[in-house]
C-alpha positions in Angstrom: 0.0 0.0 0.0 1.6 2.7 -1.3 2.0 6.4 0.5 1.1 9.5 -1.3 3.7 12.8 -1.9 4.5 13.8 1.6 2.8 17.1 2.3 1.7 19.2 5.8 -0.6 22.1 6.3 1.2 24.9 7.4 2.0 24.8 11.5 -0.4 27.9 12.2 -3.3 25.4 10.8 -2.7 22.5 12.6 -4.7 22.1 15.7 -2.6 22.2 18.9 -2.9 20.1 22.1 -3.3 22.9 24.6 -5.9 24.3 22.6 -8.3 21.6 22.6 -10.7 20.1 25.4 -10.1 16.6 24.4 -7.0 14.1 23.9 -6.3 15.1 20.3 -4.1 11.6 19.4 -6.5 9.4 19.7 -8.8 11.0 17.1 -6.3 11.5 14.7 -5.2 7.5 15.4 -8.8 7.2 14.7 -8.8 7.9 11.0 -7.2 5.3 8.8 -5.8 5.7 5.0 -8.0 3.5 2.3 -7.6 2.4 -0.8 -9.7 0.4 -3.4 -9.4 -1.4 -6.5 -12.9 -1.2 -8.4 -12.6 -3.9 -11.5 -12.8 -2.4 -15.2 -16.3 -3.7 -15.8 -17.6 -1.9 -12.9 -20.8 0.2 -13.5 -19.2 2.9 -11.8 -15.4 2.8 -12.7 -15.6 5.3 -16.1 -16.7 8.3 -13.6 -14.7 7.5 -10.0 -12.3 5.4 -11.4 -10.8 2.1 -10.9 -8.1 3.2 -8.1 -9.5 5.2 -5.4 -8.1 6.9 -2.3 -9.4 8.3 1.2 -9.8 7.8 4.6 -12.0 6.0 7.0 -13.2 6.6 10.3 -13.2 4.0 12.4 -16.2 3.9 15.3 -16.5 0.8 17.0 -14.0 -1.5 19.3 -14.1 -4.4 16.2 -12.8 -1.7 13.6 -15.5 -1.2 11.8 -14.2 1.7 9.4 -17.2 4.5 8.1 -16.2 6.1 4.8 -18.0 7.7 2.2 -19.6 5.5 -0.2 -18.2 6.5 -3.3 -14.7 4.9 -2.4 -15.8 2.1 -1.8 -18.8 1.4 -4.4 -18.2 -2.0 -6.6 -14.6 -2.0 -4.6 -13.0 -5.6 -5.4 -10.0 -5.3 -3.0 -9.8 -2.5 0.1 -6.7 -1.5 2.1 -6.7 0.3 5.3 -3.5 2.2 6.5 -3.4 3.2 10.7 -0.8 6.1 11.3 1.0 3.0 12.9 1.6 1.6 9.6 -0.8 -1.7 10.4 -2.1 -2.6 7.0 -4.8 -4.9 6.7 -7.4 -5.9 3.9 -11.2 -4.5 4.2 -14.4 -5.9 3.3 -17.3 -3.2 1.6 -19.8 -4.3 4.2 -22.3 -1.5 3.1 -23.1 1.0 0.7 -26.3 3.6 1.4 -27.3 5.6 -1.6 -29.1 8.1 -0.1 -27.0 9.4 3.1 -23.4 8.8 0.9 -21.9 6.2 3.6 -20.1 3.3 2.9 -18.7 0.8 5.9 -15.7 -1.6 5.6 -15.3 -3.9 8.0 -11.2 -4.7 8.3 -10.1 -8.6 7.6 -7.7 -8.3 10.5 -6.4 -6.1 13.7 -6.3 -2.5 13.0 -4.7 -1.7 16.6 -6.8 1.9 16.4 -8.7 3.7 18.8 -12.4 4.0 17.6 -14.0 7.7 17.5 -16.9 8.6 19.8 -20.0 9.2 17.4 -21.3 13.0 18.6 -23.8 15.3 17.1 -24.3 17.9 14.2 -27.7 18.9 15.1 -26.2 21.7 17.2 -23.6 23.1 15.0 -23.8 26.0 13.3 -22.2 28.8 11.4 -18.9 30.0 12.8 -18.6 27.2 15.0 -14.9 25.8 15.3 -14.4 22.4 13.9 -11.7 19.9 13.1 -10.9 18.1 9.5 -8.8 15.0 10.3 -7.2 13.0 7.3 -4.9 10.1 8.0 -1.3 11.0 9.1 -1.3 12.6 12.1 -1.7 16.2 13.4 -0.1 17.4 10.4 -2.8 16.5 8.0 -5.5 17.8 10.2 -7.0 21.7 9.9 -8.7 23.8 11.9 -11.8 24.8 10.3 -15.5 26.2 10.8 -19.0 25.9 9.7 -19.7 28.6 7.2 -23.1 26.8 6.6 -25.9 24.3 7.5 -28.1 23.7 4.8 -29.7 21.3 2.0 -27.3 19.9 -1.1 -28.4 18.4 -4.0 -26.4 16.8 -6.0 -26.3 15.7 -10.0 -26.0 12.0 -9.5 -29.2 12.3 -8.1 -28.6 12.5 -4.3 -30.3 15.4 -1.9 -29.2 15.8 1.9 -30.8 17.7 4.3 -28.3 20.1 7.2 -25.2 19.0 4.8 -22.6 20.5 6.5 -20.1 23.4 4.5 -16.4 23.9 6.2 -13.7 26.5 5.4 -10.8 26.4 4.9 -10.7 23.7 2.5 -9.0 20.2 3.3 -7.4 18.9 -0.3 -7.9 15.4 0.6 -11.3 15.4 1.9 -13.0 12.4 0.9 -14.3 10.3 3.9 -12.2 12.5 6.1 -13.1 13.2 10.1 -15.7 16.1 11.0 -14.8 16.6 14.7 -16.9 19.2 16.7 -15.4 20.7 19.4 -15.7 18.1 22.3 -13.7 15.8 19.6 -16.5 13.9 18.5 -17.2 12.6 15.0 -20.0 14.9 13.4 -19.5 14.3 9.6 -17.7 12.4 6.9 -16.3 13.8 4.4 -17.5 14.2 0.6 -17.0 17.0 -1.2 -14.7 19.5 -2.5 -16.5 22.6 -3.5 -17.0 26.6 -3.9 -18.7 28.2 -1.0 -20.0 32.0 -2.0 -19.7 34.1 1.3 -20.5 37.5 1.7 -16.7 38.7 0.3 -17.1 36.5 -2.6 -16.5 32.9 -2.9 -13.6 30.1 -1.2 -12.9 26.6 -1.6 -14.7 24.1 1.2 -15.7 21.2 2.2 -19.4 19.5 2.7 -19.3 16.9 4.9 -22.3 14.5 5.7 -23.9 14.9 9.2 -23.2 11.7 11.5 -27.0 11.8 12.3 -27.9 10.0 9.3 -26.1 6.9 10.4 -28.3 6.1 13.4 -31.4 5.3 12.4 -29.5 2.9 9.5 -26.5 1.2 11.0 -28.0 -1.9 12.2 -29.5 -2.7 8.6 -26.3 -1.9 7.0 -25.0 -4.5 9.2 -26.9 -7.3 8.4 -28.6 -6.2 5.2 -25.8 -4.4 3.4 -28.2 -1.3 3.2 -31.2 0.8 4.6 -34.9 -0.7 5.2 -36.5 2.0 3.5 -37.3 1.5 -0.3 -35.0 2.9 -2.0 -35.2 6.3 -4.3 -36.3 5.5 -7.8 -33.4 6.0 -10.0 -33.2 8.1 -13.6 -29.3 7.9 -14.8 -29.9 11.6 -15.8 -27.3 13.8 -14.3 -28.8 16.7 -13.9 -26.7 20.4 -12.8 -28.5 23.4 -12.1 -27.0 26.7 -13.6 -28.0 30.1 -14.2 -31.9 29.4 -13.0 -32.0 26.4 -15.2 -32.0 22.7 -14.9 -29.9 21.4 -17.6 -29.2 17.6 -18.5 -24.6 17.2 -18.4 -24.7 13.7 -19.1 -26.3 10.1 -19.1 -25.6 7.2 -17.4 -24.7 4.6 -20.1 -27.9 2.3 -20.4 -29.7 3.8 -17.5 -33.3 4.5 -17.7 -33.1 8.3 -18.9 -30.7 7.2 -21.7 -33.3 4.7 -22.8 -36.2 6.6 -22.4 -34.3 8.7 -25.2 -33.1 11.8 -23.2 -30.2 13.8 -24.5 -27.6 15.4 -22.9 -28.4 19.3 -23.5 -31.8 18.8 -22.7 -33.5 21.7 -20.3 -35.6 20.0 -18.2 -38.8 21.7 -17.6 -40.6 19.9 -14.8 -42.1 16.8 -14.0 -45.5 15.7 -14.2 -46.9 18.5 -15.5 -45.1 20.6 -12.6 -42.5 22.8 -13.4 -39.3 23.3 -11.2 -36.1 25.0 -11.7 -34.6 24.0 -8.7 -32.6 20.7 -8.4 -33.8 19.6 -5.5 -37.3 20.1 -6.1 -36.4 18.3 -9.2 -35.8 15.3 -7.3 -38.1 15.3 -5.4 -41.0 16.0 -7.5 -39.6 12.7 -8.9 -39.5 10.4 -5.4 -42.7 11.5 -4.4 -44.0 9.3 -7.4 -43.0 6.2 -6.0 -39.9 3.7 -5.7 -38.0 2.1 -8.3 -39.5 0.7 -11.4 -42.6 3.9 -11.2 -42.8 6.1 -14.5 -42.1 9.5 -14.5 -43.3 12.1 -16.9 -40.8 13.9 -17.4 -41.5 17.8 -19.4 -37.9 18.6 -21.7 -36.7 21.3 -24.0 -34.6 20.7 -26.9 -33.9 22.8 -29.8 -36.9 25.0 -28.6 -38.9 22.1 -28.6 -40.7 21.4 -25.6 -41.0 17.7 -25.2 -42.4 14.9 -23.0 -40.7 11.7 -21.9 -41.4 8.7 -20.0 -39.0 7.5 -18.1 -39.3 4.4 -16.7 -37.0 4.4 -13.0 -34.9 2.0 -11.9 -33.5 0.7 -8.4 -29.7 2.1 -8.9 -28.0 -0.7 -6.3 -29.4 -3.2 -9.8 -26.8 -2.0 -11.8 -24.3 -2.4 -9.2 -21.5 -4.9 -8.1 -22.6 -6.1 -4.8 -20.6 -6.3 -1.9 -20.5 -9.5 -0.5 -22.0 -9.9 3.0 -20.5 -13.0 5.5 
């Protein structure tokens, strides 16, 4: 398992000991490197890739490991890195579509201390916060909130109180949220542009720990969440200048075959127009689960068009992690 280009954030970033209300090394013990190796055939591996990097968190005394999903969707092999320099192999245990969490349980001893699961219900803007990557204090940045607020995203995922840090960590997938009694409060998942009053910066959005709760025992013996899942379009859809405009398709997926272009403005659905994204999405859930039509209301060329679309379950096109 291979180490990436050394690098540190600068020492005036870098949380210090005597600042802090909690025993910073074990937290930053807490968060483990991982790597994954997603075959070429994977439904996935021609937008994420085949060789993916990022951290883990682990949060219980057997070393299970929380992530974000996207490292570890369709993984074939997983490696998990301690700042001890214990490597051992991983198993994707669980993938949920709709918080963004993966779990990996480890195939051996990690020797790491878990992270006590907190809270971000209380944050909120201009609280202080930590972002802990693997490696030690000098990969983890003292940060705040600079907001608490709905994301939607284009692949067709929508958070509520998604959590938006500044400054920005570079290597901030599945990284540590800490609040400030050291507690895990989010997992990292995105790099991204925050506009503030000034202007814009770079951030992070992490994923609030509270959606793990009320799914963690059916990840752990199902492999995912009770609830039925969202019903699933392959249209990636971005949101730009007060429109809702269609970036790309996902090859064979039910937008693709119901004849949707890339280009397209999409007008509504169901006779309902929207140009928010998130309304967007969920104009389409409230239709029903997988395998439900929806009506979909396009533009193209000037052409105002209308498109069934039948919906899929997304974890069907999938490789499947096994369970044990």
């Amino acid at each position: 398992m291979s180490d990436s280009k050394p690098w540190a954030f600068d020492e005036s970033l870098q949380p210090r000991e005597e600042d802090l209300g909690f025993d910073l090394a074990p937290a930053l013990d807490a968060v483990v490197q991982l790597q994954a190796e997603i075959p070429e055939d994977a439904f996935t591996s021609g937008i994420l890739g085949t060789e993916r990097a990022g951290y883990g968190v682990v949060i219980r005394e057997d070393g299970l490991v929380l992530t974000i999903g996207y490292l570890i969707t369709e993984a074939e092999n997983i490696w998990l890195k301690t700042n001890a320099g214990v490597v051992v192999a991983g198993h994707a245990l669980a993938y949920d579509q709709s918080s963004g969490f993966g779990l990996v349980q480890p195939l051996g001893n990690l020797r790491a201390p878990l992270l006590e699961r907190g809270s971000a219900a209380a944050l909120a803007a201009g609280d202080d916060v930590l972002v802990i990557g693997h490696g030690g204090r000098s990969h983890a940045l003292k940060a705040k909130v600079i907001a608490k607020r709905e994301f939607a995203g284009y692949w067709e995922y929508l958070i509520e109180d998604a959590l938006f840090t500044a400054p920005a960590h570079p290597h901030w997938g599945g990284a540590a949220l800490l609040d400030a009694d050291g507690r895990l409060v989010g997992i990292g998942s995105l790099l991204l542009e925050e506009v503030t009053g000034e202007g814009s910066e770079q951030g992070n959005m992490f994923v609030p720990i509270d959606l793990l709760e009320p799914i963690l025992e059916d990840l752990l013996a199902h492999g995912r969440a009770a609830r039925v899942p969202h019903p699933w379009l392959g249209m990636y859809t971005q949101q730009a200048a007060g429109r809702l405009i269609v970036g790309g398709l996902a090859h064979g997926g039910p937008a693709e075959r119901a004849g949707v272009q890339a280009g397209d403005l999409v007008l509504g659905v169901a006779g309902k127009r929207t140009v928010s994204l998130a309304e967007f999405l969920r104009m389409v859930w409230r239709l029903g689960g997988p395998g439900v039509e929806v009506p979909l209301m396009l533009a193209r060329q000037g052409d105002v068009l209308r498109l069934n679309v039948h919906s899929a379950d997304r974890s069907d096109f999938l490789k499947k992690p096994r369970l044990h």
